[in-house]
N, C-alpha and C positions, 0 to 999 in steps of 0.2 A: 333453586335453579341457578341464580348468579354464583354462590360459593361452587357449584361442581362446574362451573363454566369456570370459575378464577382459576380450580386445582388445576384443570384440566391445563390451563395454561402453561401454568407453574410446573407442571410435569411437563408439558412440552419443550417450554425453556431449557430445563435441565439434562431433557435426553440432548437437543440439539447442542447441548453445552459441552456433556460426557463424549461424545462423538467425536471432536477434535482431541482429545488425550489422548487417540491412538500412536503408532508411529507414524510419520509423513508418505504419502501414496508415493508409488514409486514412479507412475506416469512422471515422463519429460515435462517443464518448466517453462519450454521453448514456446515462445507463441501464447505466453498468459498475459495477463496483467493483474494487478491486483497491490499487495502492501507488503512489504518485507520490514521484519522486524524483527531487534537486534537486542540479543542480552548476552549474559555470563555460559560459557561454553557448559557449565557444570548445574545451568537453571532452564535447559532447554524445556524441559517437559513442563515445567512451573511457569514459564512463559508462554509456551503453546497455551495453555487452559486459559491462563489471564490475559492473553491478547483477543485470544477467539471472545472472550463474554465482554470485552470491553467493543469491539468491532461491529459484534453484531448488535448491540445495546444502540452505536450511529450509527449502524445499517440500517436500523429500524426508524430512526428520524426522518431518513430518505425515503425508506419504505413508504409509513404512514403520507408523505408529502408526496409524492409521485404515483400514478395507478399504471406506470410504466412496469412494477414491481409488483405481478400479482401475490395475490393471498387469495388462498382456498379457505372458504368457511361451511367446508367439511368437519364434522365432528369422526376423528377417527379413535379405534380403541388400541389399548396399549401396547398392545400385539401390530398392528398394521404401522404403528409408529417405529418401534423398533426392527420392521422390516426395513422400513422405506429407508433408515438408516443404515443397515446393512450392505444397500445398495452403493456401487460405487458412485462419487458423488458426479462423474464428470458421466454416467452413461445412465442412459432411459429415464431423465428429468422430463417433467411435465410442467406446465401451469401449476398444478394442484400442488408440487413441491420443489417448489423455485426456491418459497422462504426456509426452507429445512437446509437449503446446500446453499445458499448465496455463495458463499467461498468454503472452502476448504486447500489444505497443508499438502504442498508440495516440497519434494526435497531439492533442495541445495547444492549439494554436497559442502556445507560449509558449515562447523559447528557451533552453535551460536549466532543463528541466523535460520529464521522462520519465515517460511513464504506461504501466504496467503494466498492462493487465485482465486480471483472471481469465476464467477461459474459465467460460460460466456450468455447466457440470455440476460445477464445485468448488466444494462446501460450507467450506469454511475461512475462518475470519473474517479480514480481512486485516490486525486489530486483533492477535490474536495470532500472526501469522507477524513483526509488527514489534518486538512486544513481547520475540520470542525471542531478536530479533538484538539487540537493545537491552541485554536482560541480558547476555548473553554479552560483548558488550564493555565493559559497564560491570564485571564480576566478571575478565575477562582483561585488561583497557586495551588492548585490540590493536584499531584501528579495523577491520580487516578490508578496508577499500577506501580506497582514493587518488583518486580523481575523486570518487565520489556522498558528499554530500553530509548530506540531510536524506532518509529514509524517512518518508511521510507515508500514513498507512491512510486508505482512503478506502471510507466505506463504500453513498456513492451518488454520480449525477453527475445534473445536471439542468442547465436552462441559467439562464443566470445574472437572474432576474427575482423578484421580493419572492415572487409566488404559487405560481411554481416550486419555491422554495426552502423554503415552508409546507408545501406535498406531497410535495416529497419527504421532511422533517424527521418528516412526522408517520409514515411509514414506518419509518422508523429507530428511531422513540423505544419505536412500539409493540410491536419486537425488543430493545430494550436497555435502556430505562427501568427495565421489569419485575425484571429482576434485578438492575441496581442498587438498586433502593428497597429490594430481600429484604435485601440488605447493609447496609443503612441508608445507602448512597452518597447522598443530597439536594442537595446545593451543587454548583452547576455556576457556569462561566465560557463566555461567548462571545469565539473567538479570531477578527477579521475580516482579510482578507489580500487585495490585489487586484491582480493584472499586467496590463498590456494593456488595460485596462478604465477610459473616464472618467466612464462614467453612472452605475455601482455605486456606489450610496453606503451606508455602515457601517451608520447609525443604523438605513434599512429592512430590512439582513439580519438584525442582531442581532435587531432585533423578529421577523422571522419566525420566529425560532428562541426569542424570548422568550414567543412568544405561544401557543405548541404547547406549552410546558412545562405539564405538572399542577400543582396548587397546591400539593403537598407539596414541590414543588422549590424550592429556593431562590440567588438570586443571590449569588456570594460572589468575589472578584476575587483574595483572596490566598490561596493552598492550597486552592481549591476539590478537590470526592468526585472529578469528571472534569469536560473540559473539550468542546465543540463546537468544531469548526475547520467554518471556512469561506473556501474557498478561490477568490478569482474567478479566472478567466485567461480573458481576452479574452471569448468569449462564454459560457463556463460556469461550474460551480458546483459546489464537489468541498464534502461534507459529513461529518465523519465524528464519530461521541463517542469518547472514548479518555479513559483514565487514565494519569496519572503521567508528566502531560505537560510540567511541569519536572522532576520528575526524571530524566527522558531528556532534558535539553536541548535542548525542543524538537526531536525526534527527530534530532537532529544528531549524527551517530557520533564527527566531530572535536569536538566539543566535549565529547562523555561520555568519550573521553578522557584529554582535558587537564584538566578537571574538575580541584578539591580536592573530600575529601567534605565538601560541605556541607549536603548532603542528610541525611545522617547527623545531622549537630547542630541541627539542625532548621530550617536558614536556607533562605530561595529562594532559587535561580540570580539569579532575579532581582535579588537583594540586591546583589550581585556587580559 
C-alpha cells in the first residue's frame, strides 16, 4: 500500500512538473505577483522546466509549514489528473487543486525572461520563497540550477507608465513600509532596469517610487535597510521591495556561488 501511495506521488510530481514545458499562457501579467526568472534567450524552454521543479520543491516547505495552503488527500486516477491539468491554471481552481497550479508561466514579452504567477488564493510572499532559495545556496554553494539564472520577487505588475507605477508603489509600501520602519529598516535604494522598452525613462520611475516614500525614509545608494526594483519589459512594470539585495548578488544563484565572502568583512559585491 505505501509503494502505490509513493508511485502515486511520484507520478503526480511529474505531471505537475511536464505541465509547465508548455508555451507561456497568454493571459495579461498585469496585476500578478509572483518570481521572474532570468536565463540565456536561447535556454528559455530549459529554464521554464528547471525553474518550475526547483520553485515548487520551496513551495512545498511553505506548503507543508503553513494549512493557509490546502492539500486534497483525494486519491485521484490518472485520467482525472491530466484533466485537471488541462485546465487553464488561472480558472475553475478549487481547494482540492490549489497545489496542482500554485503558479504557473505567464508571458513577458521579453526573451529570456520567465514569469511565474502565483495563483492568487496563495498567500506567500514571493520575497521569502526567494529569500529561502538564496540562503540555501549561499550556506551549501550548490547553485541548484544550470540554466536560471536571476530569481527576482516580484511583488506587483502594472504597465509600464510613471502613474501606473505611483499606484501601484503605493500598494506595496502600505504592506511593507510598516514593518520595515518597526525594524528601524529607513534607507532605501531605487534599482531601474528596462528591456524592450525606449519611452521608459529612469529619472520618471525612480521619482514614482521616490515620491510615495514617507518622510521617515531616507535615500542611501551604498548598503541601503532594502532596496525597490523596478523592472520594465517591453510594455510593463514588475515592482518589488526586497532586502539583502547585494548580498544575494543581485538574486543571481551563479554568482552567490562563485562569490568570496565579502559580505562577511563588510565590503559590497559591488566593490568587486
Amino acid at each position: 500500500m505505501m509503494k502505490n501511495a509513493s508511485q502515486h506521488q511520484r507520478k503526480k510530481r511529474r505531471f505537475r512538473f511536464s505541465s509547465i514545458g508548455s508555451n507561456s499562457h497568454k493571459e495579461s501579467c498585469i496585476g500578478h505577483r509572483g518570481i521572474l526568472v532570468t536565463c540565456s534567450p536561447t535556454q528559455e524552454v530549459a529554464c521554464r522546466r528547471e525553474a518550475y521543479q526547483l520553485l515548487l520543491e520551496y513551495f512545498d516547505i511553505f506548503h507543508e509549514k503553513d494549512s493557509k495552503f490546502p492539500v486534497s488527500n483525494e486519491v485521484l486516477s490518472l485520467d482525472d489528473e491530466l484533466e485537471q491539468l488541462r485546465k487553464e491554471p488561472s480558472k475553475g481552481l478549487s481547494d482540492e487543486n490549489v497545489d496542482l497550479n500554485a503558479f504557473y508561466t505567464l508571458d513577458v514579452g521579453v526573451r529570456g525572461s520567465v514569469f511565474f504567477a502565483f495563483h492568487s488564493s496563495i498567500d506567500l510572499d514571493p520575497c521569502e520563497l526567494v529569500y529561502k532559495i538564496m540562503q540555501d545556496v549561499e550556506v551549501t554553494k550548490v547553485r541548484k540550477c544550470r540554466y536560471s539564472v536571476r530569481f527576482i520577487p516580484v511583488d506587483g505588475i502594472c504597465y509600464a507608465r510613471k502613474e501606473e507605477v505611483s499606484h501601484l508603489f503605493r500598494g506595496i509600501a502600505e504592506k511593507k513600509l510598516k514593518t520595515l520602519a518597526a525594524q528601524e529598516k529607513n534607507s532605501f535604494a531605487v534599482v531601474f532596469r528596462k528591456r524592450n522598452n525606449s519611452s521608459a525613462h529612469r529619472t520618471d520611475f525612480i521619482a514614482a517610487i521616490v515620491d510615495q516614500m514617507p518622510a521617515t525614509f531616507h535615500v542611501k545608494l551604498r548598503k541601503p535597510d532594502f532596496t525597490v526594483l523596478v523592472e520594465v519589459l517591453r510594455t510593463s512594470c514588475l515592482v518589488t521591495v526586497v532586502e539583502n539585495y547585494e548580498r544575494y548578488c543581485k538574486f543571481n544563484v551563479h554568482e552567490i556561488v562563485g562569490k568570496v565572502s565579502t559580505f562577511e568583512r563588510g565590503e559590497s559585491v559591488e566593490d568587486k
